[in-house]
C-alpha positions in Angstrom: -2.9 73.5 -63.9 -5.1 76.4 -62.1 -3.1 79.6 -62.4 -4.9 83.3 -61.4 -3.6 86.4 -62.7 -3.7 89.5 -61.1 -1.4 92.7 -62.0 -0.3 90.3 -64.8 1.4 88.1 -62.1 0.1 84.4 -62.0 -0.2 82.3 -59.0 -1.0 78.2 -58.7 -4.0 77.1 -57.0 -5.3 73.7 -56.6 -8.9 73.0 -55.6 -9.6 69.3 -53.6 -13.0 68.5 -53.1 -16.8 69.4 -53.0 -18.0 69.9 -49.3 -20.6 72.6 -48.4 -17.4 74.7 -45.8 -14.3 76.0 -47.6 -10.9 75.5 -45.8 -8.1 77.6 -47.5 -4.3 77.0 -46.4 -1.9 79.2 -46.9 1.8 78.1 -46.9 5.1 78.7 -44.4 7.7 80.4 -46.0 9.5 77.5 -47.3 6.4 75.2 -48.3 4.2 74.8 -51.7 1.0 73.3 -52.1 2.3 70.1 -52.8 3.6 70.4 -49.3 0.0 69.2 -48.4 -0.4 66.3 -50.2 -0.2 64.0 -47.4 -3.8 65.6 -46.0 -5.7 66.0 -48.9 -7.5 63.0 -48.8 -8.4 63.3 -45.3 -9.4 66.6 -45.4 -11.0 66.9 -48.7 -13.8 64.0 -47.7 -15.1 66.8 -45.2 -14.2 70.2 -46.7 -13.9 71.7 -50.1 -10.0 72.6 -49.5 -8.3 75.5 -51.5 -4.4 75.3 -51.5 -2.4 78.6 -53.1 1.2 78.8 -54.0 2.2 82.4 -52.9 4.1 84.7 -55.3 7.7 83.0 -55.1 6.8 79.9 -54.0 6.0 76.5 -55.7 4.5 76.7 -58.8 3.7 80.4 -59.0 4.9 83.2 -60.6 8.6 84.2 -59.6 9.0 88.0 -59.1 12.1 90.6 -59.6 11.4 93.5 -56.8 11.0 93.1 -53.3 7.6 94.0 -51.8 5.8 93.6 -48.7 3.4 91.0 -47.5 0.2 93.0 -48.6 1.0 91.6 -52.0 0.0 88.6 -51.0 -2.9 89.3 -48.6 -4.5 91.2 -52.2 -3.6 87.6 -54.5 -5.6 85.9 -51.4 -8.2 88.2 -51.8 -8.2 88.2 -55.2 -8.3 83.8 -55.5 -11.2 84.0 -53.3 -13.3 86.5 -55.4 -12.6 84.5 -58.5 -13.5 81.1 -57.4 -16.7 83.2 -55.8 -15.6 81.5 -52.1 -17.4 83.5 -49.4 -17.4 82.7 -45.2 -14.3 80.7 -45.7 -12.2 79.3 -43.0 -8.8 81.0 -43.4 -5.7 78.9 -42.2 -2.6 79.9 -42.1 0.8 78.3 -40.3 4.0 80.7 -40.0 4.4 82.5 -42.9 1.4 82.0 -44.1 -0.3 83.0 -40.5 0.7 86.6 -40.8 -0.8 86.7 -44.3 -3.9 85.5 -42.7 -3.9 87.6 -39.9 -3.5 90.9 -42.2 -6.0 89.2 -44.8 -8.4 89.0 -41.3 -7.9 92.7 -40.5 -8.4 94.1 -43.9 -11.5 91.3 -45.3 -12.9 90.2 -42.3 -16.0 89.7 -43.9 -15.3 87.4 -46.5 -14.3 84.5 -43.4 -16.0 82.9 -41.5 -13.3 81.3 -39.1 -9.5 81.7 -38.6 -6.7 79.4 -38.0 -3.0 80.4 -37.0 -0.5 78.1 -36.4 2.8 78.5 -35.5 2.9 82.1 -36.4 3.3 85.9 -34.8 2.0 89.0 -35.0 5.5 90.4 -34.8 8.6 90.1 -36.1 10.8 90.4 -33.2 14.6 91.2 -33.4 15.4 87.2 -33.3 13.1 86.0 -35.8 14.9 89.1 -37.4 18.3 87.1 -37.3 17.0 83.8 -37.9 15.6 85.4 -40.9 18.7 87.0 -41.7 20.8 83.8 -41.1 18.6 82.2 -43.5 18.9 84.4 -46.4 22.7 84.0 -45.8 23.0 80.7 -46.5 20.3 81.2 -49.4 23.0 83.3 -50.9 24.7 80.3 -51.1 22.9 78.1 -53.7 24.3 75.3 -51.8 21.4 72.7 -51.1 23.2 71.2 -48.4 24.1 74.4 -46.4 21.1 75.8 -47.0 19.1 72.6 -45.3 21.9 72.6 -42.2 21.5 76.4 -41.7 17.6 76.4 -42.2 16.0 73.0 -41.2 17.2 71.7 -37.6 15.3 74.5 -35.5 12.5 73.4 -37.4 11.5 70.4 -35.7 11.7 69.2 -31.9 14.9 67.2 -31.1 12.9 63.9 -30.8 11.3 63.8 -33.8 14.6 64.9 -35.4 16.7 61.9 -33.9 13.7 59.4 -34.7 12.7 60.7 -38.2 17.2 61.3 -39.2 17.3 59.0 -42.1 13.8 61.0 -43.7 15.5 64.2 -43.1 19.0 62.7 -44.3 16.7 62.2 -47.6 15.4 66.0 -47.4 18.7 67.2 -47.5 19.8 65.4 -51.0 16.5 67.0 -52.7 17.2 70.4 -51.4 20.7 69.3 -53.2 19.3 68.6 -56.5 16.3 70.5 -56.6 16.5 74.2 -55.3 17.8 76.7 -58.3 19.1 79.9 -58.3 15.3 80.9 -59.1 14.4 79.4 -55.6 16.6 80.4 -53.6 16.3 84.4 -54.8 12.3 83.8 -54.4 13.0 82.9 -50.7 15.3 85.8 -50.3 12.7 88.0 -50.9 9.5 86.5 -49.2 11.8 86.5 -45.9 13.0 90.4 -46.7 8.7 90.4 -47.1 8.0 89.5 -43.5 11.3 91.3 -41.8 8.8 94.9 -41.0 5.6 92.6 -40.0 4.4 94.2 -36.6 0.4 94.3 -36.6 0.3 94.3 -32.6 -1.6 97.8 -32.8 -4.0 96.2 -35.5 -4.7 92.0 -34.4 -7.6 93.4 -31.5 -10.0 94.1 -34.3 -10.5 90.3 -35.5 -13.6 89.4 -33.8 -14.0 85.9 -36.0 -13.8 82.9 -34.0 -10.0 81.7 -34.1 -8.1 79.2 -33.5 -4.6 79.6 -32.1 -1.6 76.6 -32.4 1.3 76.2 -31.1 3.9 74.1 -30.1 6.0 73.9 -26.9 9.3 73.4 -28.3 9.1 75.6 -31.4 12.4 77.9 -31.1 10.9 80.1 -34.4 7.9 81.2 -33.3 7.7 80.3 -29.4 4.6 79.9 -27.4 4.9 83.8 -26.2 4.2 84.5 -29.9 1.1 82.6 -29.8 0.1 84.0 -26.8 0.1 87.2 -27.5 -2.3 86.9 -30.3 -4.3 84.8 -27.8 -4.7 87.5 -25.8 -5.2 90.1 -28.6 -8.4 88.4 -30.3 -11.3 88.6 -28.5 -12.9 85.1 -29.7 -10.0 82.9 -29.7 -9.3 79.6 -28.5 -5.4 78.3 -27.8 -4.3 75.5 -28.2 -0.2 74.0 -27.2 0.7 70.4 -29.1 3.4 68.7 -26.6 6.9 67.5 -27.5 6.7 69.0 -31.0 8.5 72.0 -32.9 7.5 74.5 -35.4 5.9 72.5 -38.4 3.6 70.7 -35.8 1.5 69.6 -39.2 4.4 67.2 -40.0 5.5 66.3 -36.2 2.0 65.6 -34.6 -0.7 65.6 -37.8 -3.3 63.9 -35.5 -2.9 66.1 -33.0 -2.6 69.1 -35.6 -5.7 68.3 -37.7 -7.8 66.6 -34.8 -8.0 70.4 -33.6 -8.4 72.4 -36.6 -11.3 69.5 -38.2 -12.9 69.6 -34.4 -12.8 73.5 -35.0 -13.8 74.0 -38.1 -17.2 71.5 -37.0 -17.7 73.2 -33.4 -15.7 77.1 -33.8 -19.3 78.8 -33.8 -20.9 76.6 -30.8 -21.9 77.5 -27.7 -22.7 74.9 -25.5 -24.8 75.0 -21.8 -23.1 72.9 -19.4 
């Protein structure tokens, strides 16, 4: 088990294989590293591939005060230093985008390529009340009430009519799985995102990005994208059809076809 300690708080970390470029993910809200697993051993035959449980999350320490999502853009920082990782590509999807996007603005010179899916550079007054809705039924405890309250705007409607018995199956292991401890860890990485706004600050990435997103996600709709599309000076968009907010899960070959073609191709230019 790889744990890193900083301010006396420890966080998981996983390291997947050897190749020469580093690709480090950083999780949605609700996720964990093992939330990956599926895509390791494609992606680790290519790339040396650094997953990180964020404070409250997974594996990682869980905290008692609320704080902001600098805390974890320094524990990013911070991983990369000690594993001495240096021009890495930084992806990020939701949650985990914003972190990216703040780590971008603030160490832009330890990456050498960014990767945002599914995210914003603003949280907007109905991401507010999503985010509000979901702390709610947090407050519950209640597995079940938590998945009906948290998980259907989540995926598109086709996927969630053809993949109903999986997601039936989801909902019994947020039954039996989520504690108290969970639940008050997700509380407060929401309350950590409610004041994101870094619309003033996005223009001064100047990596070469790549932007995701998905026409039916109802969390972070295209506009969201767009806007950072239009913000960062080197960045490419990219819109997976028929698919909803965790396009990983929805459309992966569609999802990592683009990010794998990026990460090969992001600092090309080509004479046609």
């Amino acid at each position: 088990m790889s744990l890193i300690e900083v301010n006396h708080k420890k966080a998981y970390y996983e390291v997947h294989g050897d190749g020469e470029t580093s690709l480090v993910i950083l999780n949605g809200i609700m996720m964990s590293c093992a939330s990956w697993q599926p895509f390791i051993g494609m992606l680790s035959k290519q790339f040396k591939v650094i997953l990180l449980d964020f404070y409250d999350q997974g594996k990682s320490e869980y905290l008692d005060f609320t704080y902001t999502q600098d805390l974890q853009v320094e524990l990013v920082k911070e991983l990369l230093t000690a594993l001495d990782l240096q021009q890495v590509t930084l992806m990020g999807i939701s949650y985990g985008g914003e972190v990216a996007m703040k780590f971008a603005i603030k160490y832009q010179h330890m990456l050498s390529k960014l990767i945002l899916a599914n995210t914003t550079a603003y949280t907007n007054q109905q991401l507010k009340a999503i985010g509000d809705s979901w702390i709610y039924s947090a407050k519950t405890y209640d597995g079940r009430q938590f998945f009906k309250a948290t998980i259907p705007p989540i995926y598109s409607t086709e996927f969630y009519e053809a993949r109903v018995e999986w997601l039936d199956a989801r909902e019994r292991l947020f039954d039996k799985v989520f504690d108290e401890k969970w639940y008050e860890g997700f509380i407060r990485l929401v309350i950590s995102a409610e004041k994101h706004d870094i619309r003033d600050q996005i223009n001064v990435i100047k990596l070469p990005t790549l932007i995701i997103g998905a026409d039916e996600d109802i969390i972070t709709p295209l506009p969201c994208q767009e806007q950072i599309y239009q913000s960062i000076e080197n960045s490419r968009f990219v819109v997976i059809k028929h698919c909803g907010h965790a396009s990983m899960y929805e459309r992966p070959i569609e999802f990592f076809g683009t990010v794998i073609g990026f990460i090969m191709t992001g600092h090309e230019t080509f004479t046609i």
